[in-house]
Each structure stands twice: as structure tokens, then as C-alpha cells.
matplotlib code that plots the C-alpha trace (Angstrom):
import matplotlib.pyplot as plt

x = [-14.0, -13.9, -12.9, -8.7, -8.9, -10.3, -8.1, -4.8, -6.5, -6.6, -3.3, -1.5, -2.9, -2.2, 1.4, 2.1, 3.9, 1.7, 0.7, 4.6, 5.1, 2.3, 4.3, 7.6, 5.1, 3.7, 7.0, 8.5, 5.5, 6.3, 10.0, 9.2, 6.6, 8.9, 12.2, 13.5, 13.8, 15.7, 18.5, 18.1, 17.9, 20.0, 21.8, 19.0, 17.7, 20.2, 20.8, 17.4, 16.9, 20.1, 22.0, 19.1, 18.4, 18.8, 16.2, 13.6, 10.4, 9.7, 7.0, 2.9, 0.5, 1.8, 3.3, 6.0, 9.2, 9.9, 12.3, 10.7, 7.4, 10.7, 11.7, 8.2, 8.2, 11.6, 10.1, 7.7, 9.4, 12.5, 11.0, 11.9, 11.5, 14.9, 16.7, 14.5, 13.0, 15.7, 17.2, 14.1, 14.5, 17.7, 16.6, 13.8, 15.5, 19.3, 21.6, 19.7, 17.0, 18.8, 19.2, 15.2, 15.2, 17.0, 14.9, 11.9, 13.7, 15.1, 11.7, 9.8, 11.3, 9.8, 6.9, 7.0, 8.4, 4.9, 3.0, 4.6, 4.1, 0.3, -0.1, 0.6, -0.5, -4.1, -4.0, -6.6, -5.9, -7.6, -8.0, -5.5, -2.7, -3.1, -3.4, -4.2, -3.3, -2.4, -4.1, -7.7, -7.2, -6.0, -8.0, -10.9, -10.2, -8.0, -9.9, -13.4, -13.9, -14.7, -16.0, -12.8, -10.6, -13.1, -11.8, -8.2, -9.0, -10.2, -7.5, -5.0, -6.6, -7.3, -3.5, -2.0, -3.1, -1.3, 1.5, 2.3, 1.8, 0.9, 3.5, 6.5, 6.0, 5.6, 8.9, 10.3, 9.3, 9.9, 14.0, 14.2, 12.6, 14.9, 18.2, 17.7, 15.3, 12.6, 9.2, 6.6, 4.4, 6.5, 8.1, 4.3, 4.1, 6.7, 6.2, 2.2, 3.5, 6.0, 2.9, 0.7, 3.4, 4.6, 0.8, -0.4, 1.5, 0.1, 1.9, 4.2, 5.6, 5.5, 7.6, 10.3, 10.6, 11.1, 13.3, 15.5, 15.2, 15.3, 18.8, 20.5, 19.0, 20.2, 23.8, 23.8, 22.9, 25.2, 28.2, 27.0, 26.7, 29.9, 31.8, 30.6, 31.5, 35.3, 35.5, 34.0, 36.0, 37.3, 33.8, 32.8, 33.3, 32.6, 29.1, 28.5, 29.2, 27.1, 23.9, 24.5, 25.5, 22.8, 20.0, 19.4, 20.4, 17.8, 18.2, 21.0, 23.0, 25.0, 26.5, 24.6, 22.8, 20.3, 18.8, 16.4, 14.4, 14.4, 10.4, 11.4, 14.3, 12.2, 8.9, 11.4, 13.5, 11.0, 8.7, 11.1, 11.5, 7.6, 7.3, 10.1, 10.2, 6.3, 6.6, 3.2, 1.1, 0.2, 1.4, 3.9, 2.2, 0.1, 3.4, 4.7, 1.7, 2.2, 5.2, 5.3, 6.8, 6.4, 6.1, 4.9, 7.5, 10.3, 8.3, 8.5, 12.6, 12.5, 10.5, 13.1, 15.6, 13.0, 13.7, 17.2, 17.6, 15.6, 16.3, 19.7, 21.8, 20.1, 18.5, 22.2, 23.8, 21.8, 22.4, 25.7, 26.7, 23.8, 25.5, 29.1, 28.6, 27.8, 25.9, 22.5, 22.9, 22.6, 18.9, 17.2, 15.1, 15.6, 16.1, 19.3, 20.9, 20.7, 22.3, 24.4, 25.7, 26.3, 27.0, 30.7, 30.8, 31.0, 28.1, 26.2, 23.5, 23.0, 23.4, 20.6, 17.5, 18.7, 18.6, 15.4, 13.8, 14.4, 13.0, 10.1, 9.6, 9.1, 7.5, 4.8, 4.4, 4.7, 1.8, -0.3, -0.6, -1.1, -4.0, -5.3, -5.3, -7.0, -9.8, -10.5, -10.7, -13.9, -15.2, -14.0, -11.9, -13.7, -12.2, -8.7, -8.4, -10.6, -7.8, -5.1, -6.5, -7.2, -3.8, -2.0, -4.1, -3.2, 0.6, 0.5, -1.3, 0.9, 3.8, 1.8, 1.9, 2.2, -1.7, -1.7, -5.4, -4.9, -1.6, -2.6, -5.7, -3.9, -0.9, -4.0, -5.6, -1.6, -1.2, -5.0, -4.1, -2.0, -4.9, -6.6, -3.1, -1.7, -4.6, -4.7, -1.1, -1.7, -4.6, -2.4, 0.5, 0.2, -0.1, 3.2, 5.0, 2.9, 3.9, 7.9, 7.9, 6.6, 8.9, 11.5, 10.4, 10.2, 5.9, 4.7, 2.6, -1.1, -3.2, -6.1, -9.3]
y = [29.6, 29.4, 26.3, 26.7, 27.8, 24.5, 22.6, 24.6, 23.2, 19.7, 19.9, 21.6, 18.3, 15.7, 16.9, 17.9, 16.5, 14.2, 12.3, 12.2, 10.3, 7.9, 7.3, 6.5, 4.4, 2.6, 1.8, 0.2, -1.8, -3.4, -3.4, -5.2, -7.7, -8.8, -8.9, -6.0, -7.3, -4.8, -5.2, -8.6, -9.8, -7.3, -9.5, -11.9, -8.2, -7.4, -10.6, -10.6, -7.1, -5.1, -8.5, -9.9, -6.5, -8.2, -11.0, -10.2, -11.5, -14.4, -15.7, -15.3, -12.3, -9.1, -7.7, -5.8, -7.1, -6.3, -4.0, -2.3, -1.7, -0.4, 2.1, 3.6, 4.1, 5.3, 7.8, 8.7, 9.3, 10.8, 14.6, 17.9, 17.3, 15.4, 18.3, 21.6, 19.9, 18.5, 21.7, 23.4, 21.0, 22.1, 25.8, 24.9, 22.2, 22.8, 19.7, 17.9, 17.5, 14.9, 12.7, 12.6, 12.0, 8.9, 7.8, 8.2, 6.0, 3.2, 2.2, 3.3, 0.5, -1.9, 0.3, -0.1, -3.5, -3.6, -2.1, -3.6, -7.5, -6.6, -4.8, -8.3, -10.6, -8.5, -7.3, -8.0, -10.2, -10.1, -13.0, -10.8, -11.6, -7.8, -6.9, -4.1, -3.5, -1.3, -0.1, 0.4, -3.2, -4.6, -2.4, -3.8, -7.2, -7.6, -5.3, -6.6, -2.5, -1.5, 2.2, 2.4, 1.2, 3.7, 7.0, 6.0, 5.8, 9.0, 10.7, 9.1, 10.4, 13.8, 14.4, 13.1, 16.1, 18.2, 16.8, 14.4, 16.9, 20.4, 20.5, 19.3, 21.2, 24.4, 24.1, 23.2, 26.3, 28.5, 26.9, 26.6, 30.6, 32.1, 29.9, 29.6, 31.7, 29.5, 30.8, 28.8, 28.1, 25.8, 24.4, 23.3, 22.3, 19.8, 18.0, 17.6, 16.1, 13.6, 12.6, 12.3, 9.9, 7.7, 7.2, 6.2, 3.1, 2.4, 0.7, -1.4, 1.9, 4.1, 1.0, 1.4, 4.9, 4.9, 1.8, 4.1, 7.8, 6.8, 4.7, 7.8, 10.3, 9.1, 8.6, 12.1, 13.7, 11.6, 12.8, 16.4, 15.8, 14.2, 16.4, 19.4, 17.6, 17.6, 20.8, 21.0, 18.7, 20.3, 21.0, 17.6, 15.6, 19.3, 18.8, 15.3, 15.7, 18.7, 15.9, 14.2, 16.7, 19.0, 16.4, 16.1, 19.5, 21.4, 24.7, 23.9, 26.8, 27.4, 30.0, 32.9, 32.8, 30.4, 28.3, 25.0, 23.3, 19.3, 19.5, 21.9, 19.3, 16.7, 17.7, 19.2, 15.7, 13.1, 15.2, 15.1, 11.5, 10.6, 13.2, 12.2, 8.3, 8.0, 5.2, 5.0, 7.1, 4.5, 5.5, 3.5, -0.3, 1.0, 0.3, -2.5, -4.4, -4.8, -6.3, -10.1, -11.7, -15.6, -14.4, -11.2, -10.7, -10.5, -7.7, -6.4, -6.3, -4.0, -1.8, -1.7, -1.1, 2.2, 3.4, 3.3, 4.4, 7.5, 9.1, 7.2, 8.0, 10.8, 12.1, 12.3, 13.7, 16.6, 17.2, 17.0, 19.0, 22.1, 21.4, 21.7, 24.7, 26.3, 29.2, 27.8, 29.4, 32.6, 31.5, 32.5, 31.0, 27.6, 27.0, 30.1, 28.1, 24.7, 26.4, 27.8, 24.8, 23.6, 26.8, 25.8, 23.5, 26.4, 24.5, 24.0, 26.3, 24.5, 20.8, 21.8, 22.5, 19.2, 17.1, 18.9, 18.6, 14.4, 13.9, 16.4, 13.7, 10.7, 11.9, 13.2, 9.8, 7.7, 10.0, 9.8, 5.9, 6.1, 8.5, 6.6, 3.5, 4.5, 6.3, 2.8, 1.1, 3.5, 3.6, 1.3, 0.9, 3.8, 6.7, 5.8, 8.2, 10.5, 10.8, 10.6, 13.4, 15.8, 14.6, 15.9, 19.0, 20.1, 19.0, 22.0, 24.5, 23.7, 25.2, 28.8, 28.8, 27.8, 27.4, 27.5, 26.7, 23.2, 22.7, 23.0, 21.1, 18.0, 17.8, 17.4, 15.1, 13.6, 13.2, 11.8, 9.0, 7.7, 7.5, 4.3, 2.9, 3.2, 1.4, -1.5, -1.9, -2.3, -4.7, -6.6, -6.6, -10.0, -11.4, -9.2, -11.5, -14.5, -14.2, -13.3, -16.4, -18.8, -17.4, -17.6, -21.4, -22.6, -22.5, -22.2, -18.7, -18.7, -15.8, -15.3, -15.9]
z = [5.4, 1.6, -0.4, -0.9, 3.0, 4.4, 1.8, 3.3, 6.9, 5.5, 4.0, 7.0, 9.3, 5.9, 6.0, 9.4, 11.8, 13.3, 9.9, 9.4, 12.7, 11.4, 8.2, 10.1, 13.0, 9.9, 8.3, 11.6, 12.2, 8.7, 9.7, 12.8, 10.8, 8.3, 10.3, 9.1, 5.3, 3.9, 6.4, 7.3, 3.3, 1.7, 0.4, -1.2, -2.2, -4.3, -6.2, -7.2, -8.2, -9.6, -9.8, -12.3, -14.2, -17.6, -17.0, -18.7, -17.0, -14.3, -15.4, -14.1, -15.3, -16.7, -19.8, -18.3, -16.3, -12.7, -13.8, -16.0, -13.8, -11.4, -13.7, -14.0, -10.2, -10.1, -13.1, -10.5, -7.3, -9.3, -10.0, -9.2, -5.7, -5.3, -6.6, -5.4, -2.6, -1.3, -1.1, 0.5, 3.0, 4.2, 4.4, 6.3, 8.6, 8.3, 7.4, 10.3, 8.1, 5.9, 8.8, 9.2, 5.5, 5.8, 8.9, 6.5, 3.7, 5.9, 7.2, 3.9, 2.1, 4.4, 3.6, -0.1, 0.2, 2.0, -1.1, -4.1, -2.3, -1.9, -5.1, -7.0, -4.9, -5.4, -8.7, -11.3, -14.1, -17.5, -20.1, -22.7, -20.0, -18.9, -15.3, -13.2, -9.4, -6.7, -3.5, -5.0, -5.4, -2.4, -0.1, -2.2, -2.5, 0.7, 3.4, 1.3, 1.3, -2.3, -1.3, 0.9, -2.6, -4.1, -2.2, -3.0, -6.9, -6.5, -5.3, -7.1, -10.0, -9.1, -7.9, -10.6, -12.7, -9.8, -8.1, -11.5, -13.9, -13.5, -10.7, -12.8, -15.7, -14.3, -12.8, -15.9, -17.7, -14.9, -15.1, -19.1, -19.0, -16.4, -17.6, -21.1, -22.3, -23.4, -23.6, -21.6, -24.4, -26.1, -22.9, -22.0, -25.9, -26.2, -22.5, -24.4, -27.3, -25.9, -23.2, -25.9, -27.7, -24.8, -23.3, -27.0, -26.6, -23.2, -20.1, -22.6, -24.2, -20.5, -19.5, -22.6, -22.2, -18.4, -18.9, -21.5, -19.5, -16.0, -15.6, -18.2, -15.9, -12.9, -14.3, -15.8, -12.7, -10.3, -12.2, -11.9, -8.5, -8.0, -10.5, -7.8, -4.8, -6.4, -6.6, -3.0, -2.0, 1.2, 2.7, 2.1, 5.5, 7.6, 5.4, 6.1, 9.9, 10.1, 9.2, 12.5, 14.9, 13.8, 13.9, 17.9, 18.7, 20.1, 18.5, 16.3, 15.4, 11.5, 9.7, 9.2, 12.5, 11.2, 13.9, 13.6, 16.3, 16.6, 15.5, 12.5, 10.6, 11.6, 9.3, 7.0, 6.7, 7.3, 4.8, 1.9, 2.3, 2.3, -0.7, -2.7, -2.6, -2.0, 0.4, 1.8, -0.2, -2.4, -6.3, -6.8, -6.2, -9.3, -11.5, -9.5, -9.8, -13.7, -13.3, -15.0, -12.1, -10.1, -6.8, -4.7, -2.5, -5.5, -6.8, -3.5, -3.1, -6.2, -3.9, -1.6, -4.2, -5.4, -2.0, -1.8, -5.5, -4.9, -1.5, 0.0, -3.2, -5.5, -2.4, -0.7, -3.4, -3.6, -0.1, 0.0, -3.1, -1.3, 2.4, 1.1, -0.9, 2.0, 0.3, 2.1, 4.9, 3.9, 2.6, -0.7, -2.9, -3.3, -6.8, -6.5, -3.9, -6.1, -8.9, -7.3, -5.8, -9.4, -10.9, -9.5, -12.5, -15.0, -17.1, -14.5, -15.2, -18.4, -16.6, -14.5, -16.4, -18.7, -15.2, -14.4, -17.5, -17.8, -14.5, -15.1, -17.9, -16.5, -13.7, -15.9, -18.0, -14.8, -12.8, -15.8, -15.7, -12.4, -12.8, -15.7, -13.7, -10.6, -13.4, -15.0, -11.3, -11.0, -14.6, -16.6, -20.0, -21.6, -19.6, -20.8, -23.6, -22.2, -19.0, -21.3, -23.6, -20.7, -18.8, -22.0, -22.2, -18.5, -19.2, -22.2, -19.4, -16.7, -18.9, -18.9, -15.2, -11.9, -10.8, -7.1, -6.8, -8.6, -6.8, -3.2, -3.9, -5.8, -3.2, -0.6, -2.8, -3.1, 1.5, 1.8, -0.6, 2.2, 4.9, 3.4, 2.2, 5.4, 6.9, 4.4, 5.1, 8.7, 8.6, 5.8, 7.7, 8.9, 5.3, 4.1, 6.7, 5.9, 2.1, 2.8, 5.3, 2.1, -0.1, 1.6, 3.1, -0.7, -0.3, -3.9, -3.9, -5.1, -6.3, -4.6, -6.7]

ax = plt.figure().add_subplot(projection="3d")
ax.plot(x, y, z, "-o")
ax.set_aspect("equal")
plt.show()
């Protein structure tokens, strides 16, 4: 078997269905363990996080404030794959697949409640006030397994050139070239230049330019999406109901003919949801962990919030504008059926690639600090511009094509970062629960040394 071969076996058993059954097995463990937080303190949740977006920092290590360090996670998490890959999820699953999708979310944000609480309590702090964190860190300085720490770093940093970069942008060319005529070249071009400028400025400019792109995003594309689901209006509730009656059926039957099994929507659903809000694989505690804030587990409601942000609203809308169109059924490639679920809109071939090109953006930005982290973990200061430079290099390549090779290989790379994450957050389970019972008891929180 030659090299892409046995990385296609490892990433048919890093994504199957098994290791998806492991995510959701993971996530309920942490549900169970801290009472179901993000039901049980929804409430509290919200005060703190979209109730306090204005404050600007709590206090302790970091240069950056919670919010913030949320908006580059959200920049993250928010890529092509909650508009195309939400979509490929339904012609691979049918609308059942949105029901596993939710399953995924609902216990991945006691998942990434989970990650972001460890990733502060752990993170590394420098006499400059700086810090540096995520699950390098606290599988290193939590499990006492710095080789272990060692394998994540390594993948993190090998994927982000892939699934964070390479990925994204050769998406985005491929939309701007078929919509709008734009040759690849200076698609890949501009995406290098605006890396080059954000990543100059290091996490405290990544964090203003998230903080700026993400929330305008998110707006813009919500009213696209609700602007379409007007004009569908009638197919709405049919769309919505189709979620829950297709998601036990057996072999469940729609329009065309089509038919899905129960195993089939839920790899497609739960799938999307891993992929698309990154609960588990470890990225996002990488951001959190810069956040200036007083406590661990406050930190860790805005990973909750992440969550929610990413797969129960944008997540939803996509799905419900694709499912009430109706014109998935008949299959085709996935990026034709998204547009033309929009295309309704009469702009919406032009709405599209701008949607698609923002979140290409930040996902870009956001992937490259987590690359560049996980790179200094293992080698130190020096490698930062050396990263960055070869990050923005790859970003002006991945406009030229689609390189399959480096693709397969990074979204491996992407699903074995989760193996030594998900075990950390096992084994650290008991402290999660210990730290959101002293925060919650008034018990002043202290770093460990």
C-alpha cells in the first residue's frame, strides 16, 4: 500500500463511525460530570458571555479578552464547511442528518466547555504578561505526558496548512472563478497578503480582526439565510418536520427516490457537527486559552456559546434554507444545490461567494495561529515567522488548486488530533467538575505552578 492509500485507511477509521460515537460518548461523559452545564446554567451562561460582550477583560494573564479569544474560534469553526458541508451533509444523510448534527453540538459544548476550562487553567504564562495554552499544554502539564502533548503539537500544526488553509482557499477560488470570473491567481494573491498583514500583528491583531469580521459575517449571512427562507416560506415547517421524522427511520424515503439508512445520516450529521464546531479535536482551546480572564470556567461558557453560535444557528440556517428549497433531492454537486437554494434571492449568486469568501478569511487567520502555536510548543519562539512565512506561501498556492494529496493527508492529521484530546479530557474530567463546583461555590481559583 502506498503512502495516500494507508492515509485514506487512517482517515476512513479517524472519521468513521465508530470514532464519531466516541466523540458523542466523550461529550456526554462531560455532560454527565458537570451536570449538564450548558442546560442546567444556561442562564448564568448567557449573562456572562453575550450579556458581558462589551467588558473588556477580567482580569489574570492574557492580552486578549474572552471575547475576543471567542471570536478567533468562532473565525475557526465558521468556514466553508457550515455552508458547503452542511449541504453535503444532507445529500449524503437526508434532512435526518441535521438531527445528528444537533446531537453532536448539544453534548460538544460540554465538550468544549471541557477544553476551553482546561486550556486556561493549564496555559503557560510568560513574564511579558503573554500566555500560551491549549491541549499540548494540558496533556503536558495535566496528564504529566509531554511526548503525548508532543503528538498533538504536531498535528495541529501539520493540518493547519490543510484543513485551515489550503482547504479554504481553494474553495474560494473555485466560487469567485465559476461565479465571478476571478482568476485563481489573484484570488490565492489577495487571501496571502491579508494573512501576511493580520499575522504581522500577532494574536493581538488576529484578535481585532476576528473581533471586526466574525460578528459582520455572521449577520450578513443570517439575513441571506432568512431573506431565502421568506421566499420559502411555505416549505418551511414541511422542511423542519422532515429533520425529525427522517432521523429514526430506517430507510427513510424523500422525493426523488432517495433513500438513507439510520447508520448513513448519522456519520453524515454527527460528522458535520464534530467538523464544523471542532468540539473535541482540540483547535479551539489554543484561542481560548489567551483569553485575559479571572477564572477557567468563565472562559469556558464562551465555549459553550462557540458551539451554539456555530452549529445550532448558522449550522440550522443553512439547513433549512437547502431542506426547503427542495432541489436536494434531486442530488448534484453540492455547491449547485447551495446556490441554488439562494439563487431564489435574485443576488444570490453574488451574496454567496462574499459570505464564502469572509469566512474563508478568518478561518485562514484563526488556523494559522493555531498552527503557529502548536510549532512554538515544540520549537520555540524562533519558528514563528518561519510558520507564518510558509503559512502565507501555501495560502497563495492553495488559490491555484485544490491539492488532494495535502488535503487528505492534513484532514487525517485534522481527526487524530482528537485521539490525545479526547483522552486528556477523560482523565481531566474529574477536575472540569472540580473547577465548575469552585466557581460556582465562590472558591477563589489558583493556577497551577
Amino acid at each position: 500500500m502506498n503512502l495516500i492509500g494507508w492515509f485514506d485507511q487512517l482517515g476512513s477509521w479517524v472519521w468513521g463511525l465508530e470514532m464519531m460515537l466516541v466523540f458523542l460518548a466523550v461529550g456526554l461523559y462531560l455532560s454527565v460530570r458537570t451536570g449538564f452545564i450548558q442546560f442546567s446554567k444556561a442562564g448564568v451562561i448567557f449573562r456572562e458571555t453575550i450579556g458581558a460582550i462589551r467588558e473588556r477583560a477580567l482580569g489574570g494573564d492574557g492580552q486578549i479578552s474572552p471575547y475576543q479569544a471567542t471570536m478567533i474560534a468562532l473565525g475557526a469553526t465558521l468556514g466553508s464547511g457550515n455552508i458547503i458541508g452542511v449541504t453535503s451533509a444532507i445529500l449524503l444523510g437526508g434532512p435526518g442528518a441535521i438531527f445528528w448534527m444537533w446531537m453532536a453540538a448539544l453534548v460538544g459544548m460540554a465538550t468544549k466547555f471541557a477544553e476551553a476550562t482546561l486550556a486556561v487553567h493549564f496555559r503557560q504564562r510568560f513574564a511579558d504578561g503573554s500566555v500560551s495554552g491549549g491541549p499540548m499544554y494540558y496533556i503536558s502539564r495535566g496528564l504529566g505526558l509531554p511526548w503525548l502533548g508532543g503528538i498533538f503539537a504536531i498535528l495541529a500544526a501539520i493540518a493547519a496548512f490543510g484543513i485551515g488553509n489550503v482547504t479554504q482557499v481553494s474553495a474560494l477560488s473555485g466560487a469567485l472563478y465559476e461565479n465571478a470570473g476571478i482568476p485563481p491567481v489573484w484570488t490565492g494573491l489577495f487571501v496571502a497578503v491579508v494573512v501576511a498583514f493580520v499575522l504581522a500583528g500577532g494574536v493581538v491583531r488576529i484578535a481585532k480582526f476576528a473581533q471586526l469580521l466574525v460578528p459582520f459575517m455572521v449577520v450578513l449571512y443570517l439575513l441571506a439565510a432568512l431573506a431565502a427562507l421568506v421566499l420559502h416560506a411555505g416549505n418551511l415547517i414541511p422542511a423542519f418536520l422532515s429533520i425529525f421524522s427522517s432521523a429514526f427511520s430506517v430507510h427513510a424515503g424523500v422525493a426523488g427516490g432517495v433513500g438513507f439508512t439510520i447508520q448513513q445520516m448519522i456519520k453524515a450529521g454527527v460528522g458535520r457537527g464534530i467538523f464544523s464546531n471542532e468540539a473535541g479535536l482540540g483547535s479551539a482551546p489554543i484561542a481560548h486559552a489567551q483569553a485575559q480572564v479571572d477564572h477557567p470556567v468563565r472562559q469556558g461558557f464562551w465555549g459553550v456559546v462557540e458551539v451554539f453560535v456555530d452549529t445550532i444557528v448558522v449550522n440550522t440556517f443553512t439547513a433549512l434554507v437547502v431542506l426547503s428549497a427542495a432541489s436536494w433531492s434531486k442530488g448534484g454537486l453540492p455547491e449547485d444545490v447551495l446556490y441554488g437554494s439562494f439563487g431564489v434571492l435574485g443576488a444570490g449568486l453574488r451574496i454567496m461567494p462574499l459570505v464564502l469568501a469572509l469566512f474563508v478569511f478568518t478561518t485562514v487567520v484563526s488556523w494559522a495561529f493555531y498552527g503557529e502555536e502548536s510549532a512554538v510548543f515544540l520549537l520555540g519562539e524562533g519558528i514563528r515567522w518561519p510558520y507564518r512565512l510558509a503559512y502565507i506561501v501555501m495560502a497563495f498556492v492553495g488559490g491555484l488548486g485544490s491539492f488532494g494529496t495535502l488535503v487528505k493527508i492534513s484532514d487525517t492529521m485534522n481527526g487524530l488530533m482528537a485521539v490525545p484530546n479526547l483522552i486528556a479530557l477523560v482523565v481531566l474530567g474529574g477536575l472540569v467538575a472540580k473547577l465548575t463546583r469552585g466557581f460556582f461555590s465562590g472558591e477563589p481559583w489558583r493556577p497551577p505552578r
